[in-house]
N, C-alpha and C positions, 0 to 999 in steps of 0.2 A: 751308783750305777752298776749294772752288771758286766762280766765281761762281753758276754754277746753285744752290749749298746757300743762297750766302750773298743770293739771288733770294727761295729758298726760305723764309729766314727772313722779309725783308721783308716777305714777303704774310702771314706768319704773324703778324708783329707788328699789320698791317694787319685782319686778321680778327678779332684780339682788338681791335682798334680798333673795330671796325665792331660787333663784337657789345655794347660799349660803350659807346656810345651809340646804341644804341637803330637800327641801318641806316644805308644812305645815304640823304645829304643829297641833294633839287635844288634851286638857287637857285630853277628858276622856282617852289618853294612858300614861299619865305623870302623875310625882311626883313630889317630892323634888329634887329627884337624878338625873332629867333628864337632870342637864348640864345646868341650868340655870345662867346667871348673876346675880351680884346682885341688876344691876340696869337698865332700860331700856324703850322702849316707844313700845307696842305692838299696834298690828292690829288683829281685829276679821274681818271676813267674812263670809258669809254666802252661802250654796249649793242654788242653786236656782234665787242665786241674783247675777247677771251679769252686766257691763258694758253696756253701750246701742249700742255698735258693737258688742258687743256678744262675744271676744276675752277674756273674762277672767272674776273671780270676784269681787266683787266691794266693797270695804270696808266698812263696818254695825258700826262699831265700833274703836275708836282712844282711848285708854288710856296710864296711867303712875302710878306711884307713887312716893312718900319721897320728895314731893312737901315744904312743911313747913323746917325752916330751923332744922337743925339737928335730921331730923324724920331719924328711923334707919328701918322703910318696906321696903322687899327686893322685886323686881321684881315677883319671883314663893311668897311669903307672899299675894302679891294681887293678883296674878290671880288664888291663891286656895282659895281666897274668894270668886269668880264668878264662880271656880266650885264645889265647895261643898264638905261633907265630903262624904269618904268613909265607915266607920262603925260607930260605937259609938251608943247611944239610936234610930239616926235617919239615917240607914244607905241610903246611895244615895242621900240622902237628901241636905241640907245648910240653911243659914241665910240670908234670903235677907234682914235682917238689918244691917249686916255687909256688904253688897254690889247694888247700889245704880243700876247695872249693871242687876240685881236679883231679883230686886224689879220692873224695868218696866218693863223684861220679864214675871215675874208672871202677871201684871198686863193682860198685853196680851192676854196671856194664859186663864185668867180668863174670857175674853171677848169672849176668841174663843171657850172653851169650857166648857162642864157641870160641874161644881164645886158648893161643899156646898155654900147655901147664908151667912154660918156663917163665911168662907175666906174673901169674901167681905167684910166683918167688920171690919176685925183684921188686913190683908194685907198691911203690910207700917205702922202699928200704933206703936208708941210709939219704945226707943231704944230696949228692948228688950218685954219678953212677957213670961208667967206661963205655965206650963206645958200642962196643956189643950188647950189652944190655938196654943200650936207648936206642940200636937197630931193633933188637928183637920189641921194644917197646911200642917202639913209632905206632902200629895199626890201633893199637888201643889211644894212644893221644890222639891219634889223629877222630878218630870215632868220638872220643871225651867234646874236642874241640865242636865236631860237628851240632855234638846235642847243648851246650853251651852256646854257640852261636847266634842258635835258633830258637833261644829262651827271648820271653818278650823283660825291655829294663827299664824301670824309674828310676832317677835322680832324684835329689834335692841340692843344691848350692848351698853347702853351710862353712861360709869364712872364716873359722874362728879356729884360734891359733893349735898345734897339735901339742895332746896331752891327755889324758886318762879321766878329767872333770869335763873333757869339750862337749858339746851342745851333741857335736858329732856320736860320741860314745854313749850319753844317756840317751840318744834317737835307737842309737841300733841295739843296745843291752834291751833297755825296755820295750820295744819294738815285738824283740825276739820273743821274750820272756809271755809278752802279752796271746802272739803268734802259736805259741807252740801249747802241743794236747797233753803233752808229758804226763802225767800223775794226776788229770782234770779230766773232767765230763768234755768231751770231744767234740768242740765247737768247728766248722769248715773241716772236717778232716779229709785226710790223702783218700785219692781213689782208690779202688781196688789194683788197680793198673799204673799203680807212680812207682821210678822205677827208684828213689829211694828207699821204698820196702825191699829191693834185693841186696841192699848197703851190708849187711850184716851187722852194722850199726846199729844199738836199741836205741841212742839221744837219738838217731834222725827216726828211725819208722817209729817209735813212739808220740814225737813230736809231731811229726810231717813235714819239719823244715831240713833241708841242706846245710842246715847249722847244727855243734853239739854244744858252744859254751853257751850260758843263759836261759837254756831249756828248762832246765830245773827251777829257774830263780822266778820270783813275785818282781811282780810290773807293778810301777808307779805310775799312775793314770795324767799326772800334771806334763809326763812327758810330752800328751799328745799336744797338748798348748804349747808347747818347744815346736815340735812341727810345725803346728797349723797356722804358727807365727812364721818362720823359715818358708814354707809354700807361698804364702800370703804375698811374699817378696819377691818373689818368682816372676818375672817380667814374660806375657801370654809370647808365642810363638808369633809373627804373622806372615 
């Protein structure tokens, strides 16, 4: 099969996803409480950014976590690193040094719009960072947050134990790999208007995912039966 069929399938496993539980997800109306697993391989998308038939949207993003063996991150633990906190000294805000997700969004952001030259400095620098550099930060987290929020999210619920062979890791490695235009004839690609083309990143504008590991690498097509088996289990919304 080619990969446009084998494209074809993913969104179709994807739609049976989505019809599954009940739409997509946005973090900015979720918590902790909203019924999360605790383990799993999500999908970001983005408004704006379609399929190249125009039939639906087209996936910006492939992640996971509790990759390392006996790491205890829970599924909602990462993806309220890529959306931020809600109050505290910086409310709306976040850490895009805690999320790798957060930090080429900002960087974007910073490309596309007016921002102190003093973010540009500090942006991505070092693990963490002094109080005057996450005041002068905040408007950009808190903007990063906004455009994260308001991305549309699939799940999958995949229980299996954390480690580098999990079900989890060969979903989103090949996932990505499958996803992305990297060095290929350019199946779905980014609009003219996605604002990962302002990353200054080549893995993402080349690709057109919000990811750079596994851009480069060949997909193994058997992973889509790893999924299609995982959604299958999916108990419908009512």
């Amino acid at each position: 099969m080619s990969r446009s069929d084998d494209l074809n399938r993913l969104y179709a496993i994807l739609d049976e996803l989505r019809l599954k539980t009940g739409g997509y997800r946005y973090l900015g109306r979720s918590d902790g409480r909203s019924g999360w697993p605790q383990r799993g391989v999500y999908f970001f998308f983005e408004h704006g950014e379609r399929r190249q038939d125009g039939q639906g949207l087209r996936v910006v993003r492939v992640g996971t976590h509790a990759i390392s063996t006996a790491s205890q991150t829970t599924l909602w633990r990462r993806l309220s690193q890529h959306k931020g906190q809600i109050g505290g000294a910086y409310p709306a805000g976040g850490n895009h040094r805690g999320s790798i997700f957060r930090l080429h969004v900002g960087r974007a952001l910073l490309s596309s719009r007016e921002h102190s030259g003093r973010i540009r400095r500090t942006w991505g620098k070092g693990a963490s960072a002094d109080r005057e550099v996450l005041d002068a930060e905040y408007p950009l987290e808190r903007d990063v947050s906004q455009f994260i929020r308001n991305m549309p999210l699939l799940w999958v619920n995949i229980p299996d134990p954390a480690g580098p062979e999990s079900d989890r890791k060969v979903i989103e490695a090949n996932a990505i790999a499958l996803l992305s235009n990297r060095g290929k004839l350019a199946v779905d690609p980014a609009s003219s208007k996605w604002l990962g083309l302002c990353t200054g990143n080549l893995a993402i504008f080349e690709s057109g995912l919000w990811n750079i590991d596994h851009v480069d690498e060949q997909y193994e097509p058997l992973f889509l039966d790893i999924l299609a088996q995982h959604v299958q289990g999916v108990r419908p919304e009512t």
